[in-house]
N, C-alpha and C positions, 0 to 999 in steps of 0.2 A: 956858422954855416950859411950861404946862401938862402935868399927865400926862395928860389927855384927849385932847390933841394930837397922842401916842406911840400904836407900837404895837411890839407883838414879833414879829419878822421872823427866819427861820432863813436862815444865808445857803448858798445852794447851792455854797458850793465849803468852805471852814472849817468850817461845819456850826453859828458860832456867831450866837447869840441876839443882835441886835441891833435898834436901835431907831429909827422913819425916822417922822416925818410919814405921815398915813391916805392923803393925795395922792401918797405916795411911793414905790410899793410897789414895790421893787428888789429883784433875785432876788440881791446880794451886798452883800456888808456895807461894801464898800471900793472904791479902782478899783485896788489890790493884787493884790485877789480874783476879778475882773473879766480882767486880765491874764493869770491862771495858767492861768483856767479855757478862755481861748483857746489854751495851750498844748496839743498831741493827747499823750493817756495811752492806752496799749493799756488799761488797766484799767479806764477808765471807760468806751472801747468795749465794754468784754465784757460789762463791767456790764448795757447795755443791750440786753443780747442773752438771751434763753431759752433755755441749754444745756441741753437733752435728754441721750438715747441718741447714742451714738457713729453710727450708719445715723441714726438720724430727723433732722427739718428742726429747724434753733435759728432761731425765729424774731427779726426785731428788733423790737424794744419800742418803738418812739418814731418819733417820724416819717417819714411815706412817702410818693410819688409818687402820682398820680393812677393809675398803673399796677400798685399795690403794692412798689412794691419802698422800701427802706427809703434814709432817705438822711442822711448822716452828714456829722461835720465832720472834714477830717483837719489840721486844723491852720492850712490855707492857703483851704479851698474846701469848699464843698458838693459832697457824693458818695454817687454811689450805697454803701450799704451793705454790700453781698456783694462789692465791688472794693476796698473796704480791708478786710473781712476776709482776701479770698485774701493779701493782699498780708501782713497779718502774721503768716498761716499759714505763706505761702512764703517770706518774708524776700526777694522780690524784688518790683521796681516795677513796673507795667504799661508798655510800649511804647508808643511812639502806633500809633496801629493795630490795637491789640489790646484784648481785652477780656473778660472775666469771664461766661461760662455757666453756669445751671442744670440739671443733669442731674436733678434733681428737677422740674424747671418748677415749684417756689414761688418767688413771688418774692420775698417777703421773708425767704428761706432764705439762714444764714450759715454753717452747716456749710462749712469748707473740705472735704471730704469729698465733699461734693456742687455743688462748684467747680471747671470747667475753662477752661483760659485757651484762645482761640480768637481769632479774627477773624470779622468782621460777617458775610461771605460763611457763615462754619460755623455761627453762630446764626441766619440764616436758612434755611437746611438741614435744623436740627433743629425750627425752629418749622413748617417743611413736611412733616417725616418725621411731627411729633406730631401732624399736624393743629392747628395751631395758628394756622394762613395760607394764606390760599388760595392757589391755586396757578391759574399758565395753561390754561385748558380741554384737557383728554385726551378722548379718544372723546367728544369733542361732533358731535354730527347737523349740522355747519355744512363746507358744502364749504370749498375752499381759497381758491376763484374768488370766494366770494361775504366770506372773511374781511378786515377794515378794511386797510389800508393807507395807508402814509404813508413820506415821508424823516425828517418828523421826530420821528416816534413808534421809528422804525425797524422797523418792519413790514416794509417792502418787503424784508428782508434774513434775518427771520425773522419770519414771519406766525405760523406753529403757537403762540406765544410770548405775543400779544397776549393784554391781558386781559381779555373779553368776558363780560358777562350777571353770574349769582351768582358766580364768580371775582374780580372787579374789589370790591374792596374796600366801596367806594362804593355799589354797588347796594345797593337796596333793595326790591328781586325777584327773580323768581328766573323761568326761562324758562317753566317749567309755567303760571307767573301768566300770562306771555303770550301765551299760548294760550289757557287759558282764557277771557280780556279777548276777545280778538280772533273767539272762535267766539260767546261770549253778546254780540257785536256782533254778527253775520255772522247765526248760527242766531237766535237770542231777539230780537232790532232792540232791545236794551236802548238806553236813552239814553246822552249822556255822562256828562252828573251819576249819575244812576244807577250808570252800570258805577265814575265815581270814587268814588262810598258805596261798593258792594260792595266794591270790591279796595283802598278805601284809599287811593287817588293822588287828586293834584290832577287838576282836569279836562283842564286845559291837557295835561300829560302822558299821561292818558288820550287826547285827542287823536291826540299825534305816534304814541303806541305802535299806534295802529288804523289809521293811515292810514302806517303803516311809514317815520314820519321818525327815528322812535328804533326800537333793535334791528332796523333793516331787514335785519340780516346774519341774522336768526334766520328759516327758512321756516315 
């Protein structure tokens, strides 16, 4: 084959110089090399980690989640990154059920340091304590009589619970707005289109919010 043909390719696990076709462009030299490189090295985990100071965050270097957090191969599967590091910090496996916390809230933080093993119920906890997750309305202006109820939401069983207005994840307002909406309806005779320009909603929704088919539970 021509040498026009060739190119010089380093291969990612050997480190050595090899030579494949312009169409070819293979990150290893061999399917040898290919083999080994799917074997899990704690070394070439750490490799791809940023060790700082013993307190500060080591971040991971290579790819992450839509969420940040970093996500690793340990041999068998794709995984989060901070959960095989605890694991060869601690020399032990994660449970089912359990699972690997930021006491930093970085996510892409591998410091075992700033790693504690938990359950879902305790990371939701801490993402409540930090402000990090809304939570079910506290001293909301809404009686008890007037809050949603249902069997299958389970409200009827605990209503204070329900997650109503800027609580509820999903909103994309907040109660002040509906008030507002609904007095420069009431006071101003603003239009629909109009009040949907000003506050930003569709009209339709503009709608239900003024004639109290949405947020009816908010006075």
């Amino acid at each position: 084959m021509p040498a026009y043909c060739r190119l010089g390719l380093l291969c990612e696990w050997c480190e050595r110089v090899f030579e494949a076709q312009p169409c070819f462009v293979r990150p290893f030299c061999s399917g040898a090399c290919r083999q080994r490189s799917l074997k899990f090295s704690p070394a070439r985990f750490w490799a791809k980690v940023d060790k700082r100071g013993s307190n500060e965050c080591w971040l991971w270097l290579k790819s992450r989640d839509k969420d940040g957090y970093g996500r690793a191969f340990d041999g068998k599967r794709m995984r989060q990154a901070h959960d095989v590091a605890w694991e060869l910090s601690t020399g032990r496996k994660l449970k089912r059920g359990r699972l690997v916390r930021h006491t930093c809230d970085n996510p892409p933080c591998c410091n075992d340091r700033h790693l504690l093993e938990g359950t879902h119920k305790d990371n939701t906890h801490d993402a409540i304590v930090r402000g990090r997750k809304r939570t079910p309305y506290i001293d909301y202006d809404v009686p008890l009589s007037r809050r949603p109820s249902g069997e299958r939401s389970g409200a009827h069983k605990h209503p204070e619970k329900v997650l109503r207005g800027e609580a509820c994840g999903s909103s994309r307002i907040a109660r002040r707005t509906v008030r507002a909406l609904r007095r420069a309806r009431e006071v101003d005779g603003l239009s629909y289109p109009a009040l949907a320009k000003k506050f930003g909603l569709s009209i339709s929704q503009t709608y239900r919010i003024v004639l109290k088919q949405s947020w009816n539970w908010l006075i």
